[in-house]
N, C-alpha and C positions, 0 to 999 in steps of 0.2 A: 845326527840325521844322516841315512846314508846318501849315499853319491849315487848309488843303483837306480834303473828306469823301473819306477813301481806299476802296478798294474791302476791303481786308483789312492784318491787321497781324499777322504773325506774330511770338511771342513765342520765341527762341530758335533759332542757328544750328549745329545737330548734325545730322545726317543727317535729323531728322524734319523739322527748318525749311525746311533747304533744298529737300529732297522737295518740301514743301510750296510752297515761291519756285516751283521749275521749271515746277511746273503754273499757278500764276497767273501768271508769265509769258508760260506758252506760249497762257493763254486772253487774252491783253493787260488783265490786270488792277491797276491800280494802285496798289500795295503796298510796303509794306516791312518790311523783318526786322531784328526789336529785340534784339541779343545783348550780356550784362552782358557778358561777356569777349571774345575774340577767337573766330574760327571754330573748332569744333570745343573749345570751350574746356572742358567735361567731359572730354575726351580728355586734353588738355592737362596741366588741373590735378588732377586723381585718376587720374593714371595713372604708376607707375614708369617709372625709366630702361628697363631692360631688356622691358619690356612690348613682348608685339605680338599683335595682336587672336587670335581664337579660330576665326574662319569661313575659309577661302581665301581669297585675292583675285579669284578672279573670281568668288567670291559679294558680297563686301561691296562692291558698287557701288551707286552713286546710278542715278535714271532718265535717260535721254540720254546717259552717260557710260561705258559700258562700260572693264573693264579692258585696259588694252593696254602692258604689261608683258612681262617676259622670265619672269616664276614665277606664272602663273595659279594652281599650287598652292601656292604659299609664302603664310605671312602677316607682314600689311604690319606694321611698327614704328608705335609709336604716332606719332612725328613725320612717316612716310610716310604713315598716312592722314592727319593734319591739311592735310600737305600736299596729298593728292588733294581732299579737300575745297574749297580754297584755290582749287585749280585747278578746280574746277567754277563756284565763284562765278564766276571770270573768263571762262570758257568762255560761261556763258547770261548775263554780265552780270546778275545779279543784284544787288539793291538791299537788302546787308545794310549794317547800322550797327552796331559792333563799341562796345564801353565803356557802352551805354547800357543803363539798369537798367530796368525796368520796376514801379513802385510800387504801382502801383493799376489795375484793369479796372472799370470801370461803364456805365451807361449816361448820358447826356446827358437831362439835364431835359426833356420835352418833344419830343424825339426818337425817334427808333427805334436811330439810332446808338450808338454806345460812346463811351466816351468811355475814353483809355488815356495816363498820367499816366506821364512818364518823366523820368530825368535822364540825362544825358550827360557824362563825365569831371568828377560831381561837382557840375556848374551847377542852379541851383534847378528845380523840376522844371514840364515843358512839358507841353500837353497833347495829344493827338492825336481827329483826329475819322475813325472806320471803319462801314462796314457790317458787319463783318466781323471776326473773331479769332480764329487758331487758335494752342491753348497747347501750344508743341513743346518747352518745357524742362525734359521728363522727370521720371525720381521718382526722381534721383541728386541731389535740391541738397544735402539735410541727412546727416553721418553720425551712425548711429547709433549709440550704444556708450551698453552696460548700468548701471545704478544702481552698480554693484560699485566702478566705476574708483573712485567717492569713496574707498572704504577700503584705496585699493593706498598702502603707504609714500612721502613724501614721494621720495626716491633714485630713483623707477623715473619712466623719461621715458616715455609713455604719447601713443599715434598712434595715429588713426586709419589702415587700409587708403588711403584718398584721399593722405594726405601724406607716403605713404614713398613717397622717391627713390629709396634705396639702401642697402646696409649703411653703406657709410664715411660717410652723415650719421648715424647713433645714437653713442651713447654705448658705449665698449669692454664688452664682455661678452657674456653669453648675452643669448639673445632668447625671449621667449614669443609666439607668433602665436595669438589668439584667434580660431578657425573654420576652418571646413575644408573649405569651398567652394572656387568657383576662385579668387577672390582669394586668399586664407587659404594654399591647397595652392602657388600662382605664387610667389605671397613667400616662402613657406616654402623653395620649391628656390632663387629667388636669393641667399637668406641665406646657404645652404648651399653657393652654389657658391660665394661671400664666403671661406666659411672660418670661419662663425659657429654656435654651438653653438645650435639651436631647439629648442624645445618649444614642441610642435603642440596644443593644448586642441582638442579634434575633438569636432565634431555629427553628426547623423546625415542624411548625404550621399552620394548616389548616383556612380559613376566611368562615366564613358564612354572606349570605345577610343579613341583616335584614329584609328589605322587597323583594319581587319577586312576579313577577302578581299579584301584589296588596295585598297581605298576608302576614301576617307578617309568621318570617320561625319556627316558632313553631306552628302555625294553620298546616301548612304544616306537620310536623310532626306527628302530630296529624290524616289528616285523611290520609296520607298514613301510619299507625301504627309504625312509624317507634322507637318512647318511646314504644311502648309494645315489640321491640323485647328481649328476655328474655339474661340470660347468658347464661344459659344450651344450648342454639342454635346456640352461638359463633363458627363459626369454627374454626379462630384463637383468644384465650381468650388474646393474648396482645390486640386486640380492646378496649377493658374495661378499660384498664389503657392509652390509646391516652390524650394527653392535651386538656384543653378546646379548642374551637376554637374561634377565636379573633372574638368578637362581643360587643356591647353598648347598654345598656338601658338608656341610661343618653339621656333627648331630651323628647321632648309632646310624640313621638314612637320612642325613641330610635334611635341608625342609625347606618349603616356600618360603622365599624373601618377595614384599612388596611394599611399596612406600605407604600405605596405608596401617600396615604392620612395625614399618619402623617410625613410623607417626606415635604410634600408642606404646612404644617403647621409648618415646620423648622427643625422638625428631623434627624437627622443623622440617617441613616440606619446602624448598622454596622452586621457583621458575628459574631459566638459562641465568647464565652471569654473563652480563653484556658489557660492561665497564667499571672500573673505579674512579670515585670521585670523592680526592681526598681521602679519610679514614672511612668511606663508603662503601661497599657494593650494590653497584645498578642492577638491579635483574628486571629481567621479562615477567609477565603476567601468563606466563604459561605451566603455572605448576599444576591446575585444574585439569586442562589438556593432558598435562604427562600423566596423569593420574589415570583419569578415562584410556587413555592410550593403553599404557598398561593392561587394565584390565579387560578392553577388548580383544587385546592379543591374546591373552588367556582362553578367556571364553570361547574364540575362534579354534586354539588349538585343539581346545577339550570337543568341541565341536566335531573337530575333524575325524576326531578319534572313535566319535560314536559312529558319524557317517560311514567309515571304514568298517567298523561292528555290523554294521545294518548293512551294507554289501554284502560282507562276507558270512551273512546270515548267522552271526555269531551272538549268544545271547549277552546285553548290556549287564555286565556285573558291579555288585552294589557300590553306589557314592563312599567316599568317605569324607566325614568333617576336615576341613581346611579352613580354618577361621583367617590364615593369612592371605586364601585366594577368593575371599568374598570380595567382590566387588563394592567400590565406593561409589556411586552412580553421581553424587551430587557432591564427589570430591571433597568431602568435607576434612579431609587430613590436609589438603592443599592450603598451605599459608599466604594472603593476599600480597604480603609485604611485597616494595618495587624496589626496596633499598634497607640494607643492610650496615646499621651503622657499627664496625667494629671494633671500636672502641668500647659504647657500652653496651653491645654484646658480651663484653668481656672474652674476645676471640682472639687467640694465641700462637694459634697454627692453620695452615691452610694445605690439604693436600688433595692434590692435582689427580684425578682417575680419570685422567685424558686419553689415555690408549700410550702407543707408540709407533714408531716410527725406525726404517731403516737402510743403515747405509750399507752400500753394494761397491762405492767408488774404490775398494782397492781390488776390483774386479777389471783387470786393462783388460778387455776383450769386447766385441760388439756383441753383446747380452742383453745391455741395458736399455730402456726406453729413454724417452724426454725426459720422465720424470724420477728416472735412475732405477727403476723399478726391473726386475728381470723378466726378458723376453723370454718365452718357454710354449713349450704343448706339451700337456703332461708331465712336464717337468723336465723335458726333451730340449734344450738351447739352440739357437740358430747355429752354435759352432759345436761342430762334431769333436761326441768325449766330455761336453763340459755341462751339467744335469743340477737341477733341484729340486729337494725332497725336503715336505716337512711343513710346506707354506698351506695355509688356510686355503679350502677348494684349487688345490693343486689339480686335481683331476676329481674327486667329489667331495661333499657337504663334510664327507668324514676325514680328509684330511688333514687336517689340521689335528686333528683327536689324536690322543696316545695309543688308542684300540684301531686306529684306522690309515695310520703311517706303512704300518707293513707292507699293506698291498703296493702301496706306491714305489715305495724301497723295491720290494720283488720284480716290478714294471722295471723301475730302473737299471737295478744290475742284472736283470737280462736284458737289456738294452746296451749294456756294457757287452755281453756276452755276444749277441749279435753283431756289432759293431767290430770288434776283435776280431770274431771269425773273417769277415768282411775286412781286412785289412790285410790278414793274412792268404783269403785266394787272389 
């Protein structure tokens, strides 16, 4: 690591860092990008065998690199984006360093600079001197899973969403998948197409079509702007923190996931997991609810979409069959059970599609909130020089997306560029 004042030091190589490389790159800026794992290594390490992203491929591209493939509409497998990824580094030369951890952010005594404390395959840790810092390693590092797991029986092998590969790594038996977002609903159908018996513990989670008049439902989004609505315009900002909603790119176009769909592929629908008792699980009587829920979201969205057509005096083009987005009106896929005995379940493994969760605390600088979380406007820090890119509605709906990091990256390091100039009159 050199001893040099660099111009910026991006922390993490996933679509927000590199974003982030391209443009200090392309302004000739002297940097480098500090990734604990390999390129793309969220992708990598919390992602199943059979996973494949959620957007089109020729939405989920980096800046300067457009897709140029043979299925613009197909989505990419998780080993084909890392590999696009891979292939971008090489492409702009970019100056990532793969295995190096990053331990600490501060500033330098007497400086204006930062000062940014790493290790590298383990060796004691080096320091670095920047003008500059943008933190692009996301709010995917920690998984989270609920206080409960302590009281699951010794017998049950218990994962996180991140570290399921596959069925044939678990232990023989049933499975319980806790949540029922799009992780939760993805696993839930690979288990099943295993040949493994699920039980689905379901929260209250919205479904999107996949397709609707013949468009897949991110073209949709797209030209009714609905990825550029920003935060700042949120009326109510808990919208920014809503769970995914249950959707599949796995398939030539992907396809609608719904629990009434993975009902009839042999799921057990069940309500929230509220406690264990003994070789038990208590659940809520809400699996009816999440069901209707569901398919109001849907309906609403498909709604909107016409609404939008009939404004824009645009003629409504023809339905297509969606047997997995038919509505269940009288929830009849929802299973009544309140308790889950599993033992004779015959249930062997238990894994957690709880989200995640992340730490910021080797950030020593006033950034953070209460609740450790980073302060920002637009990705802009209360302390001058130090930025992040990459976090879900960073500045809008689309940021967090692979196709929608760029613009935030470009905000930023001309933000770098302004600020530079601005130190220098």
């Amino acid at each position: 690591m050199t001893s040099n004042v660099l111009d910026a030091v991006v922390i993490g190589a996933g679509q927000a860092g590199l974003s982030a490389s391209y443009f200090l790159q392309r302004d000739r800026r002297n940097h480098v990008v500090f990734e604990r794992g390999q390129i793309g290594e969220t992708w990598l390490s919390q992602r199943w065998d059979s996973f494949q992203i959620n957007t089109p491929n020729s939405l989920s591209t980096l800046p300067g690199f457009p897709y140029d493939g043979a299925e613009p509409d197909g989505f990419l497998h998780r080993d084909e984006l890392v590999a696009y990824f891979n292939r971008y580094v090489e492409r702009w030369k970019l100056p990532v360093g793969t295995g190096v951890t990053v331990e600490l952010i501060g500033r330098a005594d007497g400086t204006e600079y930062f000062v940014v404390k790493a290790c590298a395959d383990g060796q004691p840790l080096e320091s670095v001197s920047s003008r500059s810092v943008v933190i692009a390693s996301g709010m995917q590092q920690t998984p989270k899973i609920p206080p409960v797991r302590s009281a699951l029986p010794g017998y049950i092998r218990q994962l996180h969403a991140a570290a399921y590969r596959n069925a044939a790594a678990l232990p023989p038996g049933a499975v319980v998948v806790v949540g029922s977002a799009q992780s939760g609903v993805q696993i839930t159908e690979d288990l099943l197409a295993a040949g493994r018996k699920v039980y689905l513990c379901t929260g209250k989670v919205g479904r999107i079509p996949r397709r609707y008049r013949g468009r897949d439902s991110t073209e949709w989004n797209i030209e009714m702007k609905l990825w550029d609505v920003t935060f700042a315009s949120l009326k109510d900002k808990s919208a920014s923190r809503a769970t995914l909603s249950q959707i599949s790119g796995v398939g030539r176009y992907g396809h609608t996931v719904s629990l009434q769909s993975l009902a009839r592929q042999g799921a057990v629908i069940l309500g929230r997991l509220l406690d264990v008792d003994g070789d038990c699980l208590v659940l809520s009587e809400e699996a009816a609810s999440h069901v209707r829920y569901a398919d109001d979201f849907s309906q609403k969205r498909k709604a909107e979409i016409d609404a939008y057509l009939e404004r824009e005096d645009k003629a409504l083009p023809p339905l297509e069959d969606d047997p997995a987005d038919e509505p269940d009106p009288r929830a009849r896929c929802a299973s009544p059970l309140t308790r889950l005995d599993l033992h004779d379940a015959c249930v062997g493994a238990i894994i957690w599609a709880t989200g995640f969760t992340a730490d910021f605390s080797w950030i020593r600088l006033p950034v953070l909130n209460e609740e450790g979380m980073p302060i920002h406007e637009r990705g802009v820090s209360p302390v001058p020089g130090l930025y992040f890119v990459g976090f879900p509605w960073l500045n809008k709906r689309k940021s967090g997306l692979i196709g929608g990091v760029g613009e935030d990256a470009e905000y930023i390091v001309n933000t770098i560029a302004e600020q530079s100039r601005g130190r220098k009159q």
